[in-house]
VOLUMZA-338431 format. One line per field, with one value per residue (C-alpha): residue number from 1; residue in three letters; x, y, z. Coordinates in nm, 2 decimals, decimal comma. Last residue first. Layout:
N
i = [NUM;...];
aa = [ALA;...];
east = [X;...];
north = [Y;...];
up = [Z;...];
//
This chain:
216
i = [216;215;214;213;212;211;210;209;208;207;206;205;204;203;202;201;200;199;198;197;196;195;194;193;192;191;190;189;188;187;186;185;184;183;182;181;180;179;178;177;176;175;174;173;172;171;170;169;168;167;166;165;164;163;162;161;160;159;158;157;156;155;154;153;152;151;150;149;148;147;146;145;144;143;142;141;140;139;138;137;136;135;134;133;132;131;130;129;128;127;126;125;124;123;122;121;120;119;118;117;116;115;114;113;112;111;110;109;108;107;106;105;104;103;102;101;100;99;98;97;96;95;94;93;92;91;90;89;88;87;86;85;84;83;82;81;80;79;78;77;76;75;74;73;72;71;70;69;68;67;66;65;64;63;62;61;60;59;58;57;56;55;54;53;52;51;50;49;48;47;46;45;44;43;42;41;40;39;38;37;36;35;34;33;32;31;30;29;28;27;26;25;24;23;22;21;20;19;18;17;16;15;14;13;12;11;10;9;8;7;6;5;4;3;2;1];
aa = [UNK;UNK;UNK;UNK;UNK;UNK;UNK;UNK;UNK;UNK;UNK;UNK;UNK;UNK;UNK;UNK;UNK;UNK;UNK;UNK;UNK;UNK;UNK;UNK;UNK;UNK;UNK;UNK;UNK;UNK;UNK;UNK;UNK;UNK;UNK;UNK;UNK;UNK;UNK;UNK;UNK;UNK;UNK;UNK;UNK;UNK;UNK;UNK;UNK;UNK;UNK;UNK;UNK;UNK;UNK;UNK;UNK;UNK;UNK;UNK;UNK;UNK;UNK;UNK;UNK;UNK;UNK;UNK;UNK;UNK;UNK;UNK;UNK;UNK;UNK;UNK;UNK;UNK;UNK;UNK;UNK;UNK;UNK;UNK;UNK;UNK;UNK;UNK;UNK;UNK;UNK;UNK;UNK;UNK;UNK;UNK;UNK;UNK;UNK;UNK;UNK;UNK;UNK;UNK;UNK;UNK;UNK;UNK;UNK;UNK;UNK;UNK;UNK;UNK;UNK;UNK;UNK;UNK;UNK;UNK;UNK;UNK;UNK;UNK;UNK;UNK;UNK;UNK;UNK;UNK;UNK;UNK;UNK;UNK;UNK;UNK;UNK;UNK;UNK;UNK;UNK;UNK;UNK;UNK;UNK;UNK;UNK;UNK;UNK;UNK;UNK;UNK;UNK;UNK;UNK;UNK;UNK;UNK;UNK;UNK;UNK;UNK;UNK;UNK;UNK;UNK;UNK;UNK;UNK;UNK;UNK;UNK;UNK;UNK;UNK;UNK;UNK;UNK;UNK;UNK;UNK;UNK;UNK;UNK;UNK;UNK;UNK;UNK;UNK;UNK;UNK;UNK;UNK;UNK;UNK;UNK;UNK;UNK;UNK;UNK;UNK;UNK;UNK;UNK;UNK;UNK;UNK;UNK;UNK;UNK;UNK;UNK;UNK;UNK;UNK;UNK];
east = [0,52;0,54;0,50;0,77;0,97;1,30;1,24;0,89;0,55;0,25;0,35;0,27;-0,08;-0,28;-0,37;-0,33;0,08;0,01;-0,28;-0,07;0,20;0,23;0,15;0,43;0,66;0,55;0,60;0,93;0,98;1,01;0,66;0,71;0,95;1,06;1,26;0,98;0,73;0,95;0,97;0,63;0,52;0,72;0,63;0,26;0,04;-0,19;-0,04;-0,33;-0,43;-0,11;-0,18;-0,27;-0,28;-0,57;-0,69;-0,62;-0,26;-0,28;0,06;0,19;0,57;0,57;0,41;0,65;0,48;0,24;0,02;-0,31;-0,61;-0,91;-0,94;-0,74;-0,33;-0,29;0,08;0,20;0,55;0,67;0,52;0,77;0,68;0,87;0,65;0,27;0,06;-0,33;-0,60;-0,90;-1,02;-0,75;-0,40;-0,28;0,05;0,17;0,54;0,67;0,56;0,82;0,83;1,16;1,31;1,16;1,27;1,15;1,52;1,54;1,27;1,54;1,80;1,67;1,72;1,50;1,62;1,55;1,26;0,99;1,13;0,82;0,88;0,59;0,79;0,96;0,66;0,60;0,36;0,47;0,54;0,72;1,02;1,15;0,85;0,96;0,68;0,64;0,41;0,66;0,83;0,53;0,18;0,06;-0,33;-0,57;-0,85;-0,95;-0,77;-0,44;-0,38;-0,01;0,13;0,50;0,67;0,57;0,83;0,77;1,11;1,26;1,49;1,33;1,39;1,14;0,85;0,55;0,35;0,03;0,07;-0,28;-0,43;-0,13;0,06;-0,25;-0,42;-0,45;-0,62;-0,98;-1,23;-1,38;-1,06;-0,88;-0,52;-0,28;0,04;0,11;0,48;0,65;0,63;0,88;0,79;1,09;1,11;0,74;0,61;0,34;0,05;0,33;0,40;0,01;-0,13;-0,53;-0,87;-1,14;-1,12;-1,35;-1,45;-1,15;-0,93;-0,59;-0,60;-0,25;-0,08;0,28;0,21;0,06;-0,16;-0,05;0,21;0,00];
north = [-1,06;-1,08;-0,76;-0,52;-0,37;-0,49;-0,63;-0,82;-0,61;-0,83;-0,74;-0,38;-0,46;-0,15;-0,16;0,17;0,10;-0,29;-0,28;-0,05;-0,29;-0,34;0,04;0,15;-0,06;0,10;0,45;0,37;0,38;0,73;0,78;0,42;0,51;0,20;0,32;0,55;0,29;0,10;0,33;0,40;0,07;0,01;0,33;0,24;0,38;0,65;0,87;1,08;1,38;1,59;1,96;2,24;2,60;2,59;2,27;1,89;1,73;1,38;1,24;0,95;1,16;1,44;1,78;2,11;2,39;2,66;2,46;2,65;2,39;2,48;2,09;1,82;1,80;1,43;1,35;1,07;1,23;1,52;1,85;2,10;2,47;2,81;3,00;2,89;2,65;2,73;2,50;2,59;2,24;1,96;1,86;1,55;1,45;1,16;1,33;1,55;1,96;2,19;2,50;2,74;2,95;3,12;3,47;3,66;3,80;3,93;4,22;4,37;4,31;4,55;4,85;5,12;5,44;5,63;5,45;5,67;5,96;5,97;5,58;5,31;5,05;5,16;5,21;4,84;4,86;4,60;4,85;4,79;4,66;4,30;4,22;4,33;4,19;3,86;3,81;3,82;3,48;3,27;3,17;2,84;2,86;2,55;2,72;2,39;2,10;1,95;1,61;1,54;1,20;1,40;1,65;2,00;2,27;2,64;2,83;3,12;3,36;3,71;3,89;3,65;3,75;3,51;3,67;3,42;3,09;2,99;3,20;3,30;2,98;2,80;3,02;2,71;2,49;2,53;2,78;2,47;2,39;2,06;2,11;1,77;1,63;1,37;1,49;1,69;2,04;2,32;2,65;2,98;2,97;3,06;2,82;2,66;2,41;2,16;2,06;2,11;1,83;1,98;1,87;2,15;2,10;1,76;1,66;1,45;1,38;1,47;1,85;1,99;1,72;1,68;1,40;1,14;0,91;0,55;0,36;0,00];
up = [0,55;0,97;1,13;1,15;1,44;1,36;1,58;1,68;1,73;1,86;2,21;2,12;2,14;2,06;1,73;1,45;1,40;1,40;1,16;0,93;0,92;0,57;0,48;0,69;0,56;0,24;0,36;0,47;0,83;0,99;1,16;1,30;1,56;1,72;1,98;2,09;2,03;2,27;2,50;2,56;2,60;2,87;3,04;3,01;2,75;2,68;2,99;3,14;3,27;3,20;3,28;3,04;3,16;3,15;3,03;2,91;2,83;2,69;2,73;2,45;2,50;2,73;2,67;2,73;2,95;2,85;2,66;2,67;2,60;2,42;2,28;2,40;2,31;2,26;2,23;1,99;2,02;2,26;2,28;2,32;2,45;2,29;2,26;2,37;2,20;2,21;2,15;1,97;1,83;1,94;1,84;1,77;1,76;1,59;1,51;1,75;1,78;1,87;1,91;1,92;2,18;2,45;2,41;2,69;2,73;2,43;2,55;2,80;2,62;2,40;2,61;2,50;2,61;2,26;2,13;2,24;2,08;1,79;1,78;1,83;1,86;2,14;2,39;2,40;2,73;3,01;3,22;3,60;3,44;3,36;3,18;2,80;2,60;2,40;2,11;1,88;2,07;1,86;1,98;1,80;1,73;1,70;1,55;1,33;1,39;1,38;1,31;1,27;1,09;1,04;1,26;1,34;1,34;1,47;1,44;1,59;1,49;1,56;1,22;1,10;1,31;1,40;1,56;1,56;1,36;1,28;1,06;0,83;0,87;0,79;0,53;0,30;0,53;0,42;0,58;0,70;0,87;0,90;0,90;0,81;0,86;0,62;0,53;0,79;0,86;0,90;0,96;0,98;0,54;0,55;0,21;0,34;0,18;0,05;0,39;0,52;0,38;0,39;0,47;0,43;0,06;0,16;-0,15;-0,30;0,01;-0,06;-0,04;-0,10;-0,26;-0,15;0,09;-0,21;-0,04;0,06;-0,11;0,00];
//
């Protein structure tokens, strides 16, 4: 089984709100791996626009989102341009607006809210309206439920829930875990993939033998 196409841009035939959001955006400061998709009924072609929120090249970071992603509509990822100076007793961004304001702004001062980049891992699905914060990690086959504010990184096969989001569950035992860490379906072939397809969507991980694969 080969499995969709990843580079087209609306891979179910009728549903335009379903997009593959790799060769949907072009920002040089997103990466996205193949298969992950937006669903939006506004369609998924505005993503980066609608959905990535100050977003600044001159500022450095990155928002990358690995492969087999479900992300749906008004999820939002906050980016470091949102951030204000805090280290004083305003929080107002009197420099950008110039006229004089400018002259005495330290800009150490706002570097230091810099969060770094966000991450999303491969398998990760991300619920209706939530909101990622700069600079957070979620870690693979994460379940992000919907109107949640990540604030904090996401562990591996946690569902987070909330505000700010907490874990409230781990999908799978430690064990279990690990080895689907080692194992890391989401970079296999696409036609290993396909033949263990049954394996990947089940939930017996005893069943799996190295290298991983399923008999045949």
């Amino acid at each position: 089984m080969s499995g969709p196409n990843p580079n087209i841009k609306h891979p179910i035939a009728m549903h335009p709100r379903v997009g593959f959001l790799k060769p949907l955006v072009s920002a040089p400061n997103i990466e996205i791996g193949d298969f992950t998709y937006y669903d939006d009924p506004d369609g998924p072609d505005k993503f980066a626009e609608k959905c990535v929120l100050h977003h600044y090249p001159f500022i450095g970071d990155r928002l990358v989102i690995g492969k087999f992603c479900a992300i749906a509509e008004g999820a939002r990822f906050i980016m470091n341009g949102a951030n204000h100076a805090m280290s004083g007793f305003s929080t107002y961004p009197f420099n950008i607006f110039g006229h004089g304001w400018e002259e005495g702004f330290d800009p150490e001062t706002w570097s230091k809210e810099i969060r770094g980049d966000t991450i999303v891992g491969n398998d990760v699905w991300i619920g209706m309206d939530a909101v990622i914060m700069p600079g957070v990690q979620i870690g693979h086959g994460a379940i992000v439920a919907a109107k949640s504010v990540v604030t904090h990184d996401v562990p591996p096969y946690a569902i987070v829930a909330g505000n700010a989001a907490k874990v409230v569950k781990m999908r799978f035992d430690e064990f279990t875990v690990r080895r689907l860490l080692k194992a890391a379906w989401w970079d296999w072939p696409i036609d290993k993939i396909g033949r263990n397809l049954n394996a990947i969507r089940g939930a017996d991980i005893s069943s799996w033998r190295p290298p991983f694969e399923r008999a045949g």
